[in-house]
N, C-alpha and C positions, 0 to 999 in steps of 0.2 A: 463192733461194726455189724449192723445189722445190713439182712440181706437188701432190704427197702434203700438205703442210702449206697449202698458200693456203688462205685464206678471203676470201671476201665480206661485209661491213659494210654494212647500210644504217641511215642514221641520219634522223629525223625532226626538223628542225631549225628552229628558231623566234630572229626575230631584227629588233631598232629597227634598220634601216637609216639613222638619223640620220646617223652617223659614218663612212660605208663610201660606198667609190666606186662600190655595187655590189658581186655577187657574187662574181663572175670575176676572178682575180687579172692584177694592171695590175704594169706596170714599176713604177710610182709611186703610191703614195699605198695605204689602208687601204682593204682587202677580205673581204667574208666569210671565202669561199673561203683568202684567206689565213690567216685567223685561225684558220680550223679546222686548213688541213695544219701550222702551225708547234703546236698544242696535239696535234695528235698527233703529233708529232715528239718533244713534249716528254714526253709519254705512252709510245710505243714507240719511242724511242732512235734514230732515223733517218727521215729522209726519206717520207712516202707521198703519194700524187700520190689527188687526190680529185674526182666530178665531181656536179654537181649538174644537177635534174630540171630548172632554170628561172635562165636570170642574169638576174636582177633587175635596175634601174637603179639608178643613185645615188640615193640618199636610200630608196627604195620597200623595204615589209617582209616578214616572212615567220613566218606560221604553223604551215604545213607545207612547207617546202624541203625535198628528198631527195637527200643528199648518201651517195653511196658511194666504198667506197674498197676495198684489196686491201692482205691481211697476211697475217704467218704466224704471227702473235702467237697464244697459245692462251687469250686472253682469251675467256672468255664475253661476250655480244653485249651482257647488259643491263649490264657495267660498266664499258661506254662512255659510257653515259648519264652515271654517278656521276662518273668518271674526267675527262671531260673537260669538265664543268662546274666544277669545280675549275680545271682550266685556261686556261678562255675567260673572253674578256671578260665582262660584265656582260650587253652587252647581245645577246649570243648565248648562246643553249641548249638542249640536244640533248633531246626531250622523250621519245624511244623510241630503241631501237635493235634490230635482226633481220639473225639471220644469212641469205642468198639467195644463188643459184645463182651461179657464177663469173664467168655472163656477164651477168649484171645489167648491164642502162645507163639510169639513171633519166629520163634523156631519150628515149629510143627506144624506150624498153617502156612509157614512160607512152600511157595512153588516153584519157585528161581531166583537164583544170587547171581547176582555180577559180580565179579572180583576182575582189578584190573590191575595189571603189573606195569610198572613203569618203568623206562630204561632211557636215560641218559648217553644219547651214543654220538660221541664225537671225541676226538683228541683229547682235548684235556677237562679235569672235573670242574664241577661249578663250587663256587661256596654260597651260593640262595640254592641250588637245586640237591646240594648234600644228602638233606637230611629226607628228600621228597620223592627220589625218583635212584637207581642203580648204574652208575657207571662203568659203561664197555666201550672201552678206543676207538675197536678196530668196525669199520663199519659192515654194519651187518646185512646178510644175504634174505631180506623180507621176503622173497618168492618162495626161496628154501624153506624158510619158518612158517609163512602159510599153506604152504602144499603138505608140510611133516602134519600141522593141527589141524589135518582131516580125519586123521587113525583116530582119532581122541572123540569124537562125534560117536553119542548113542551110548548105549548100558556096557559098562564096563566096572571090571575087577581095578580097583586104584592100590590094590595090595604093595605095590612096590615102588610108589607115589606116595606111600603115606611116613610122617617121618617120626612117631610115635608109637613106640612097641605095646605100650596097652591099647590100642585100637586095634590092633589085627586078631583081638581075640573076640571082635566085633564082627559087624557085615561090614564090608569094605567094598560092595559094588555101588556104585553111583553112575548117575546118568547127564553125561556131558552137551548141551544142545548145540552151543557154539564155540567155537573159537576162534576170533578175529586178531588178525598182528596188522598194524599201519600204524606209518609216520606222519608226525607235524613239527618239520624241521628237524632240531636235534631230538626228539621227544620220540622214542617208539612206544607203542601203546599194544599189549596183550591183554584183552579182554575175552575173559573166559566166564561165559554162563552155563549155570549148573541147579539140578536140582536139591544138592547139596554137597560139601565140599569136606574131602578127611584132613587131618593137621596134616599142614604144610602139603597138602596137593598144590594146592594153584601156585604157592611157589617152587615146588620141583615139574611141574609140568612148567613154568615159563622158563625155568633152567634149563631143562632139556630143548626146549625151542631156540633159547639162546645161544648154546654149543652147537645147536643147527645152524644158525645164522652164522655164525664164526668158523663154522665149516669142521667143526671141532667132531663130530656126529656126523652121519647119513641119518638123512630125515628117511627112511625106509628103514630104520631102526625102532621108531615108535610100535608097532604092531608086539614087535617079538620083549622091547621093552614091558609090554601093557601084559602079555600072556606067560611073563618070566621066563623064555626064551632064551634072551639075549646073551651074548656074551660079554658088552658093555652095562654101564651103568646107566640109568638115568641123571635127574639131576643135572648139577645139585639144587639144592633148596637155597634159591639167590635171597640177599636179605630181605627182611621183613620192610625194611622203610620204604621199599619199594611198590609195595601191596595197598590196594585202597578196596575194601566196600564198598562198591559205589551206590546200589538199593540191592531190594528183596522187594519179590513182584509175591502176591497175597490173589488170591481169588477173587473176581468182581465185585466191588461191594463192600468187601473184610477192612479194606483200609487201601483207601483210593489213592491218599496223599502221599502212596510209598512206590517204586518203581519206576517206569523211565516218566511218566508221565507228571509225576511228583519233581525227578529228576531237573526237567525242563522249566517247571515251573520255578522251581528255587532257583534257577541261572547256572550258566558255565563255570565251576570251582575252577576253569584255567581257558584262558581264551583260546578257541578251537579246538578244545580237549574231549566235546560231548561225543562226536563220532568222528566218523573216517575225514583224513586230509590229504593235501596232495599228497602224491607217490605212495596210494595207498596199496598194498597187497594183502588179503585178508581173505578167508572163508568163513561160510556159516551157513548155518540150518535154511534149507529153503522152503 
């Protein structure tokens, strides 16, 4: 591959993590990330090595994942979209595609990640909302879980948020801008923007909001939580099937088609799910 012919691919990728062990391709077992380089292999005749803005967990989804990759194929950008949705599984698919500079790294150029947690709250569970969203009975105190997801606002130690022991011998401060908790009917919604996020943060931080909500916690627990403090626990790290990607916002320019703006464009993955609804109660960065 000469330098004269490379191109850079960034693809906008949406996908049920039902099936997948996660993003990041494992020795063993069914992974996004797999499914995408073996569809475009099947696509462009050979091998191409692809990396994404975010590895998800097992089970947990994705709206806006940003998965790039390097060829010399002289496909135009948007018939990747077409192309390898014919390819891929069902339950993955590529909703944009843009061509971007060579050095693109959807992780390391990213600026902020949404991740939204979803909670299923009413009396009894669904069998369509299973496998989509986390089921809590008892209804929950939103005022309480928005007033707690103030402490969490700004540069902070996530050390006791994180739920994997080879990270803490990493940095583990990250900087949290927002945190929004509202409802749309039975559907509560925590969406949490970050400028990066450690394993299983965004799902023990909507744990810990959620034992706030259930009264299970003092939301004046979060502080002494975040500075190891506390004499309770945070958490816990609610399931994964709950958790969605929703984008990754990139600097002016880098790749337009990705963050709320791309978000909008592509349409509502759930009617009235794009922001706040009735009986909302929520904070965030002003």
């Amino acid at each position: 591959m000469t330098l004269e012919t490379r191109r850079r691919i960034a693809l906008i990728v949406e996908y049920d993590g039902t099936r997948y062990r996660g993003f990041q391709t494992q020795s063993k077992g069914l992974t996004v990330q797999g499914e995408m380089e073996r569809a475009l292999q099947e696509l462009l005749g050979k091998y191409v090595k692809t990396h994404g803005a975010g590895r998800t967990d097992r089970g947990a989804h994705a709206w806006g994942q940003v998965v790039a990759f390097t060829t010399n194929a002289g496909l135009p950008a948007a018939t990747y979209s077409r192309a390898l949705n014919v390819a891929l599984p069902h339950d993955i698919r590529v909703g944009a595609a843009a061509e971007v500079a060579l050095d693109f790294d959807p992780r390391r150029h990213a600026r902020q990640r949404l991740y939204r947690y979803l909670v299923l709250n009413q009396p009894a569970p669904s069998a369509l909302w299973g496998r989509f969203a986390h089921h809590v009975r008892a209804e929950l105190d939103l005022a309480e879980m928005a007033s707690a997801a103030e402490a969490f606002r700004g540069v902070r130690d996530y050390r006791a948020f994180c739920g994997t022991p080879s990270s803490l011998r990493r940095d583990t401060v990250r900087e949290v801008f927002s945190v929004r908790v509202w409802r749309q009917g039975p559907l509560v919604a925590i969406d949490m923007t970050g400028n990066a996020f450690l394993p299983q943060q965004a799902r023990r931080m909507a744990g810990t909001l959620v034992r706030i909500g259930q009264g299970r916690l003092s939301g004046s627990s979060v502080p002494s939580l975040l500075d190891g403090t506390a004499e309770v626990s945070g958490g816990p790290a609610l399931p994964a099937h709950g958790l969605y990607l929703m984008y990754v916002v990139y600097p002016e320019g880098v790749l337009d088609i990705s963050g709320p703006q791309g978000l909008q464009e592509r349409g509502d993955p759930w009617p009235g799910l794009l922001g706040p609804g009735q009986g909302e109660s929520s904070w965030q960065q002003t």
